[in-house]
N, C-alpha and C positions, 0 to 999 in steps of 0.2 A: 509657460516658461519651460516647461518639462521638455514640449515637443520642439521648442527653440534648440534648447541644450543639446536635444537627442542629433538635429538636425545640423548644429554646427562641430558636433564631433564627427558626424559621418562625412563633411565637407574635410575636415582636416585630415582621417584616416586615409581619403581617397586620393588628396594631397599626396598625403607622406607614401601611398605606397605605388603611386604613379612611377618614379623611377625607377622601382626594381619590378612594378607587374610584366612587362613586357621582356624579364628575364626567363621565366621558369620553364620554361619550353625551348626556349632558344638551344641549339645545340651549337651555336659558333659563329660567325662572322663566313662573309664572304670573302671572294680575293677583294672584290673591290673595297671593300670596307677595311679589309687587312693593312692593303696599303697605305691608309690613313694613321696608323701608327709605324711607320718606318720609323718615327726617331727613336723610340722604344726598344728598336732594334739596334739603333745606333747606342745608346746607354748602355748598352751590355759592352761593347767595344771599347767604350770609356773608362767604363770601370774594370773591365779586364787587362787594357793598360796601366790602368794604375797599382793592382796587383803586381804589374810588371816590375813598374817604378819602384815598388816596396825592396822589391828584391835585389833592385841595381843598386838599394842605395850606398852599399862601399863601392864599389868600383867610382862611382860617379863622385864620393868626396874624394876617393884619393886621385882623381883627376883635376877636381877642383883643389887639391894638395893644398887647405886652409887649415889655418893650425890653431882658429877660431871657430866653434861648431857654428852651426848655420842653422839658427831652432827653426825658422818657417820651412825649412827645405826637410827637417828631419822630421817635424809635425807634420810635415803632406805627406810623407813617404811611411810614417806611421796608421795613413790612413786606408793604407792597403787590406787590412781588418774590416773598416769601414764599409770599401767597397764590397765583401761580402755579403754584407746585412742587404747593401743596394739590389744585387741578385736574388734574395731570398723575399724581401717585398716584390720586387719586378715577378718575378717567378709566379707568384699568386695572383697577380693583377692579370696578368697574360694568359695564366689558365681559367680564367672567369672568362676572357675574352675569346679565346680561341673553342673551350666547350661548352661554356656557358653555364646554366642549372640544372641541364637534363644529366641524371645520373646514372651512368653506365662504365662501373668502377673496371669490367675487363678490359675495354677498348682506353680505357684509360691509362692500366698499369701497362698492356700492352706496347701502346701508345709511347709513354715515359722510357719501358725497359730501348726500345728503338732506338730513343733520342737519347740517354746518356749511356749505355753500356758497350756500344760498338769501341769507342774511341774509346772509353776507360780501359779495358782490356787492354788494348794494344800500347796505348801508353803505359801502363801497368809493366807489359809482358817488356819491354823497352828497359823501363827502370829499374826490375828484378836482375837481367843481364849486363845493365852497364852497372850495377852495383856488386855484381860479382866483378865484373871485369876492373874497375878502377879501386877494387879494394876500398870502397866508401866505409868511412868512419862513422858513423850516427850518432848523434848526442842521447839516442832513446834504443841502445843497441836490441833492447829484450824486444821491444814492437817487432825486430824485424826478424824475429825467429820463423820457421818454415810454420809453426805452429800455426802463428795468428793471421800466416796469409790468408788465410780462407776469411777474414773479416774485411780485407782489405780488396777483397775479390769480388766480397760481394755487398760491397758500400757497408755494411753493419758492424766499420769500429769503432765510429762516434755512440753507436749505439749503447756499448759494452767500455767504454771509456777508453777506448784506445788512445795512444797519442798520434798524430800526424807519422805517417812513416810511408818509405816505399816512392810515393810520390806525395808529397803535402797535401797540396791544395787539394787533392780529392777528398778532406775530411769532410769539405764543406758538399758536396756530392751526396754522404752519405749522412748527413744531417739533413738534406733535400728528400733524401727519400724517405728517411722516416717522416718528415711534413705531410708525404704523398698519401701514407694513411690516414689524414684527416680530412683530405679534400670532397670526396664524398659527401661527407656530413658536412664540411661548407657549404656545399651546393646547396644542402637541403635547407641549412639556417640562411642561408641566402633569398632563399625561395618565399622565407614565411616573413622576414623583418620587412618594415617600411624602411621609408629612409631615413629619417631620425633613429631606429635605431640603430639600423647599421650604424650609420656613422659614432654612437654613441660606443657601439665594439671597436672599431678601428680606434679611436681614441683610447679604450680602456688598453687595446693590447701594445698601441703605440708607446702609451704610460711603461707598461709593465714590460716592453723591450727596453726600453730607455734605462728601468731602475734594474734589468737583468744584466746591461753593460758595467752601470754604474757599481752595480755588487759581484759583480760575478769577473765581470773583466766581460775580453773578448775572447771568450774558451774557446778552443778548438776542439770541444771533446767532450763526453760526459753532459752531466744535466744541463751545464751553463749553455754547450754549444745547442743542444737539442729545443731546448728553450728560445733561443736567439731563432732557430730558422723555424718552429712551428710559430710564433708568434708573428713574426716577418711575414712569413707566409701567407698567414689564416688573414691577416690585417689588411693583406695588400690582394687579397680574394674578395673581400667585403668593399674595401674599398672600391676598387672596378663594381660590383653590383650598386653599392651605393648610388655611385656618381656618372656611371653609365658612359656615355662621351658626351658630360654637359662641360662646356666652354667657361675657361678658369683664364681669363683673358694674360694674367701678370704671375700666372701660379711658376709657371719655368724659372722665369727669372729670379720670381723672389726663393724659388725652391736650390737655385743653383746658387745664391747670393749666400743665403745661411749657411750650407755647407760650404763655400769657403771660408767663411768668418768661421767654422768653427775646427777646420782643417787647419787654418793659421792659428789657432788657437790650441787645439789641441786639443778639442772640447767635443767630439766628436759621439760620443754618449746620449749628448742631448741634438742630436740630428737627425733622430728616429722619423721627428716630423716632418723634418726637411725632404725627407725623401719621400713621403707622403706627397707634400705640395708638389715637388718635380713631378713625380710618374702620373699624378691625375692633371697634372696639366700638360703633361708632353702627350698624355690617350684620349682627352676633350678637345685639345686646340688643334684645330687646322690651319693655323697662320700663325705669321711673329717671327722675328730673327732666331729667336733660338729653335724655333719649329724647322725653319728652312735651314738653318746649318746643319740639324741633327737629320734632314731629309736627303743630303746630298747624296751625292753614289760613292766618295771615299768612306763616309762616315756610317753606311749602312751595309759597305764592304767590312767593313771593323765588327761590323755589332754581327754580321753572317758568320763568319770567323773568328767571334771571341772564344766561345765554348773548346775548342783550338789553342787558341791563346792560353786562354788558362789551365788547359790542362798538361800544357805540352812546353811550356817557359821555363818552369823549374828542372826539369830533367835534366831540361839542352841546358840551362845556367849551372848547374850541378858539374855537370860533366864537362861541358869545356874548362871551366874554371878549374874543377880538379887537372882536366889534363894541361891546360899551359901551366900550371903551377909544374907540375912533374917535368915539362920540358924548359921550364923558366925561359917562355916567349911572354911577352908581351907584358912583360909586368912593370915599367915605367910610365911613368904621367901619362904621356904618348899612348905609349901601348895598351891602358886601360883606358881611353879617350876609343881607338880605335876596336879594343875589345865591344866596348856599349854601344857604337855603331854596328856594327858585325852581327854582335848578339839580338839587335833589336830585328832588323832586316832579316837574319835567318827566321828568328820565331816569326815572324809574320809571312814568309814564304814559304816554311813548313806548317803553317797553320792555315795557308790558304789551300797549300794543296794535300791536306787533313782532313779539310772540309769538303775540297770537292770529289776526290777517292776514297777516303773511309767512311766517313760521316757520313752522306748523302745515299752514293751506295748501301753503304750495311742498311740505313733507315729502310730506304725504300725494299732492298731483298726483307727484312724481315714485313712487314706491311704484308708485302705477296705472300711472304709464306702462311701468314695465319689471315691472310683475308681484309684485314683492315681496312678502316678508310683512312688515307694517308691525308693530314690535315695540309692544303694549298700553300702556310706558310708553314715556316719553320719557327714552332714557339722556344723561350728565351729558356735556357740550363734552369 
C-alpha cells in the first residue's frame, strides 16, 4: 500500500510540474513564437484608448448636450482606472514570456530602463514647459514644486505617495517600476511551483487585488496604488508560468464578456479575474474571432503605439483644452464634436510618430551602448 501511495504521488507531482518544468532555463521566446501573441499586443491599444475615453469624457457629454446623465457611458469611461490594472497584469504575463525564468536582474533593469524612460523624459520635459507656458492651475499645486521633480523624473512618487502631477498618467509608470523589484524572485518562485500551485498564487493574489480595489479604491498613489501593481504584476507572472500557451479554447470571450457586464455595471473591483481569463487565453489560443481581430495590422498598430498613447494624451488634452478655452474656439456642441475628432487623430499621429523616432530609436541606442541583447519584440509598458 505504502509503495502504491509513494507511486501515485510521484505520478501526480510529475503531472503538476510538467507545465512550468520546461520554464526554468528558458530565457524567452523566439520571433516566431512572439508572433503568436500579437493580440496581447493589440490589448495594450485597447486599453490605452480607453484611458483616452476616460479623459474625453466632458467634451463627449457636452457634445451629446443631454441634460439626463447617461450611467452606462459614464461607468465605461470610469473604467479608465480599470484599464490600468489591465497593463499591470499584462505587464507580468509578457515578462515571463519574453525572459522567461532564467535570472539576470542586469540585462533586465537595463532592459526595462530602454523601454520606458526614453519617452517619459521627453514627455515629462514637454509638460514642465507647457505648464510654465499656459499658466496651468493644479488641483495638487504643492506636487508640482521644483522640489518633488526629481520623483517625478525618476518614476519614485507613487513610491513616497506623491499625488499624480506634471503629467498623470505616468503614476502608474512608477508603480510599474517599483513591481520590477520583485520580478527576480518571481522568476525564482516560478522555477520551484508546480502548477497547482501557481495557480493557487495567482488566485490568492487575484483575491487580494480584488479586495485592495474594493478597500482602497483605485489609488494612484501611496500603499493602495503600490499594492494594485505588484499584485497585478506578480499574478499575471505566475500565471504565464502556470499555464504556459496551454489552449483556453472560450477564455477571450468569456474574459471580454465579464468585463463588460461589469463596466456597465460599474463593478469593476470584481474584474481582477476577468482579466485573468482574457490575457491567458489571448497567449494559449491560436484561433477564434477574437484571436483574429486582435491579430490584425490596425489593431496590432494600436497595441505598438499604445505606450505613446498613453503617455502623451493627457498633455496634448491638457493643453489644447486650456488654449481654445483662452482663445474661446471651438467651444459649442459643434466645436467640441470637432475638438474629439481632432484630438483623437492628433494623439494617435503623434503617438505613432513617438514610436517610431523616440521610442525605437532611444531603445535600440541605448541596447548598443551598454551591449544588450535587444529582445526581437517589443514587450507591453
Amino acid at each position: 500500500m505504502a509503495l502504491k501511495i509513494a507511486l501515485i504521488f510521484d505520478r501526480l507531482q510529475r503531472m503538476g510540474t510538467g507545465a512550468i518544468a520546461s520554464l526554468p532555463e528558458r530565457r524567452g521566446r523566439s520571433a516566431a513564437a512572439q508572433d503568436q501573441i500579437l493580440p496581447l499586443t493589440s490589448i495594450r491599444g485597447v486599453a490605452a484608448l480607453w484611458v483616452v475615453f476616460g479623459h474625453l469624457l466632458g467634451p463627449i457629454l457636452r457634445v451629446l448636450d443631454n441634460s439626463q446623465p447617461i450611467p452606462w457611458l459614464i461607468n465605461l469611461a470610469r473604467g479608465d482606472q480599470f484599464a490600468v490594472d489591465i497593463f499591470f497584469i499584462l505587464s507580468g504575463y509578457i515578462m515571463i514570456v519574453v525572459y522567461g525564468t532564467h535570472v539576470d536582474p542586469v540585462k533586465f533593469y537595463l532592459n526595462r530602463f530602454a523601454r520606458i524612460f526614453p519617452l517619459h523624459i521627453v514627455v515629462l520635459g514637454a509638460a514642465i514647459a507647457g505648464f510654465y507656458l499656459l499658466q496651468y492651475n493644479p488641483i495638487h499645486s504643492d506636487a508640482y514644486s521644483l522640489a518633488n521633480l526629481v520623483f517625478y523624473f525618476t518614476l519614485t512618487s507613487a513610491w513616497v505617495g506623491l499625488p499624480p502631477a506634471w503629467n498623470p498618467p505616468a503614476w502608474s509608470l512608477s508603480v510599474e517600476t517599483f513591481a520590477y523589484l520583485f520580478f527576480p524572485f518571481i522568476q525564482v518562485v516560478a522555477k520551484r511551483l508546480n502548477l497547482s500551485a501557481a495557480l493557487v498564487c495567482v488566485f490568492v493574489m487575484g483575491a487580494a487585488h480584488g479586495a485592495t480595489l474594493s478597500v482602497l479604491g483605485f489609488a494612484d498613489t501611496g500603499t493602495g496604488a503600490l499594492l494594485r501593481g505588484v499584485l497585478g504584476f506578480c499574478a499575471g507572472a505566475l500565471l504565464r508560468a502556470a499555464l504556459a500557451e496551454k489552449q483556453l479554447r472560450f477564455a477571450p470571450a468569456i474574459g471580454l464578456t465579464m468585463i463588460a457586464i461589469c463596466a456597465v455595471l460599474n463593478l469593476y473591483e470584481f474584474a481582477v479575474f476577468a482579466i485573468f481569463i482574457l490575457i491567458a487565453g489571448l497567449g494559449g489560443n491560436k484561433s477564434g474571432l477574437v484571436i483574429r481581430t486582435l491579430s490584425s495590422r490596425l489593431m496590432v498598430w494600436l497595441g505598438q503605439i499604445s505606450y505613446s498613447i498613453y503617455l502623451i494624451h493627457f498633455p496634448l488634452f491638457i493643453g489644447t483644452d486650456r488654449f481654445l478655452h483662452k482663445v474661446n474656439l471651438l467651444q459649442s456642441r459643434a466645436g467640441q464634436a470637432t475638438f474629439c475628432l481632432c484630438y483623437v487623430a492628433a494623439v494617435l499621429m503623434i503617438s505613432h510618430l513617438s514610436w517610431r523616432f523616440i521610442e525605437t530609436p532611444a531603445r535600440v541606442a541605448i541596447h548598443r551602448w551598454y551591449g544588450g541583447a535587444r529582445p526581437k519584440k517589443q514587450p507591453p509598458r
